[in-house]
N, C-alpha and C positions, 0 to 999 in steps of 0.2 A: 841558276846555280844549284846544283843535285850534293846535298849533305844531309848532317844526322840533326835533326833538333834536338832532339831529348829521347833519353832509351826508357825503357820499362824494366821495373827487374822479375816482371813474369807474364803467362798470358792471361789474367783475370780479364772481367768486364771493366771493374772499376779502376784498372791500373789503366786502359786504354781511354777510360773516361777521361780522366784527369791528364793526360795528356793533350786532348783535345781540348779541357779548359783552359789550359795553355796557353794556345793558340789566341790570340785578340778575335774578339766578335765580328768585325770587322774586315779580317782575314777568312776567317771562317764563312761567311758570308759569301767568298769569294770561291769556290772549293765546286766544282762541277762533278766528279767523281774519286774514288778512292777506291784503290785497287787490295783486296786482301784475300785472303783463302775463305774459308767455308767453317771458319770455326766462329761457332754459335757465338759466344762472348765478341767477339771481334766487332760480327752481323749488329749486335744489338747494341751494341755504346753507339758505333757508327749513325743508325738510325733513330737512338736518343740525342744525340748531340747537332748530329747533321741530318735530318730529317728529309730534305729537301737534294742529299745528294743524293747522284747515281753511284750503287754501288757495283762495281765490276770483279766479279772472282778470277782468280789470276788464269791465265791459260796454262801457264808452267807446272803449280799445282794441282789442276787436273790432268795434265800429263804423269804426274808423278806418281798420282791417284790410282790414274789406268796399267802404269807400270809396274806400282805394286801387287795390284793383282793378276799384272800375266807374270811375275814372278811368282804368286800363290799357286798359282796354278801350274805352272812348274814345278815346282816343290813335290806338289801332292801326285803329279805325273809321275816322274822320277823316281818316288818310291815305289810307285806301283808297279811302273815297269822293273825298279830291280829287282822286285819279287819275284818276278817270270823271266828273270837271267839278261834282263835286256840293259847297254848301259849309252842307250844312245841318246838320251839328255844331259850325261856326265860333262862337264864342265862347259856348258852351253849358257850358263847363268847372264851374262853381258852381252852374248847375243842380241836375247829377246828385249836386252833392253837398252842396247843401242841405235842412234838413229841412224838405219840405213845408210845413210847417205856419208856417215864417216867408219862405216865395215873394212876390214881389211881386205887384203885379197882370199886371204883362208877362212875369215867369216863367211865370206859369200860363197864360197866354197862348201862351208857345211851345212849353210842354208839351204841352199842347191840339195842337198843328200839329203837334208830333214822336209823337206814342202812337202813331200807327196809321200809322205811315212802318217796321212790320216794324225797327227798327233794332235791331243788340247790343248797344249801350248800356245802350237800354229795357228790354230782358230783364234785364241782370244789376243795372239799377236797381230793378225790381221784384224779383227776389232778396236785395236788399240790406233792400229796408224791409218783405220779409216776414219777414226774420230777427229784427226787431223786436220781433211779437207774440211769440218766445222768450221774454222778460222777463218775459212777466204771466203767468206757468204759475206757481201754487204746490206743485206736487206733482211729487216725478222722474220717475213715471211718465209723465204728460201732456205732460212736455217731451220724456223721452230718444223718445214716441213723434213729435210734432211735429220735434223736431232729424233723425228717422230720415227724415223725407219730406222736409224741407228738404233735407238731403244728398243727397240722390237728384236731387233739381232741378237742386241745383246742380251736381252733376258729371254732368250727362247731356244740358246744356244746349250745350255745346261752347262753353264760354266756359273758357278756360284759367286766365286771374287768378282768377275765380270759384271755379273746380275746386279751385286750390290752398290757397285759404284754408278752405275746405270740409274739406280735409282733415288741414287744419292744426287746427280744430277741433275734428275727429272725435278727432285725438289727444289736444286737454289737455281733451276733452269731460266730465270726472268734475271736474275743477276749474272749470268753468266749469259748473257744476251745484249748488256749494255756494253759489251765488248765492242759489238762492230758498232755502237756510237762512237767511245770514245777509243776504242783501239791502245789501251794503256795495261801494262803489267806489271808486275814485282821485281821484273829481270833485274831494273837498278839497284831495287833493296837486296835482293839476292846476293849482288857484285860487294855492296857495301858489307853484310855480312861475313861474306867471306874473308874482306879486312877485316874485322873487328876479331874472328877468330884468328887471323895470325896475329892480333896486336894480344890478345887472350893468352895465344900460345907464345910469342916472345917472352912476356911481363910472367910465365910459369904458372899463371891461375894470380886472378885477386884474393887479399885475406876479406877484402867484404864489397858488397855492390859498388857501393858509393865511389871507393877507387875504382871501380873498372867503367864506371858511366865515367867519369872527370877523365880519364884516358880516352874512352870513344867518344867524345868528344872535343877531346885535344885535336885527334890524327882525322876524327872524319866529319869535326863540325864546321870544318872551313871559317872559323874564328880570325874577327880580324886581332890580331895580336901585337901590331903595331899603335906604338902611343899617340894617342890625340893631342893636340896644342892647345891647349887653352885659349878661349875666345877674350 
């Protein structure tokens, strides 16, 4: 059963602590891996608390990662070229950062007209959905050797947003590798989030935490709410 246990009302180390002291010993005990981003405070409760789990960085958030920087680089493209009269990055922003595979027929269209226009966009778009095939590696090896020629791309390309996520990766590179153990991501928290921000947006904003955790908890703790009989 996929619900909220208990919310945090920020991202500290020690809010995420105490969360986890929560959790019975017991249970805890039982925890093979836990799936979060790359925020330091996150990394270090988890391995004070859980020592002995695998931690897994989410794949989504490195997607997210890589996409803000071929939007950087966009950006800084864009102006450049308007300065030299060119406006052929103008309203291209969703392009670069759609997956393929759900483009319209006039995305691919202007795809088609941008590929062979040399642009740095193009470059670090294509670095972006080659880091993709990452995913389907079952074996460390076959990855950590695929991750080593990706990295090399990517920080050799003269794309700076690029370079820096590259290396951002190469550092939490052993967590983001116990993916193909356990194959596990955020997409669920992701889903449930998304609830909690229409339950946010319905209820017009809380006057303080405490009512908005007793509400995300109502709608996504999946509480039994029905009364028990006395024995």
């Amino acid at each position: 059963m996929l619900r909220v246990l208990d919310v945090a009302e920020d991202r500290k180390e020690e809010s995420l602590a105490e969360l986890l002291h929560r959790i019975p010993e017991e249970q805890r005990e039982e925890v093979a891996a836990v799936a979060i981003d790359m925020w330091e405070p996150y990394i270090n409760a988890v391995e004070s608390l859980l020592p002995e789990v695998d931690i897994v960085h989410d794949k989504f958030h490195i997607a997210k990662y890589l996409g803000e920087a071929v939007d950087k680089v966009r950006k800084t493209e864009h102006k450049s070229l308007l300065k030299d009269g060119s406006e052929d990055l103008k309203g291209t922003k969703y392009l670069w950062l759609t997956n393929p595979m759900n483009w319209t027929d006039e995305q691919r269209q202007q795809f088609r007209e941008l590929k062979n226009k040399g642009l740095k966009v193009g470059r670090a778009w294509t670095l972006k959905e080659m880091f993709s095939d990452f995913w389907g590696y079952r074996y460390e090896k076959p990855a950590r050797n695929f991750f080593k020629k990706w990295y090399c791309w990517a920080t050799h390309a003269r794309l700076t947003p690029l370079a820096d996520v590259a290396k951002k990766l190469k550092r939490h590179l052993d967590n983001i590798l116990t993916y193909l153990k356990h194959r596990i991501t955020n997409a669920v928290a992701e889903g449930l989030n998304s609830k909690i921000q229409q339950i946010k947006s319905a209820a017009r904003g809380f006057r303080n935490f405490e009512n908005f955790r007793i509400a995300i908890l109502f709608f996504c703790g999946k509480l039994d709410m029905y009364p028990h009989k006395s024995q």
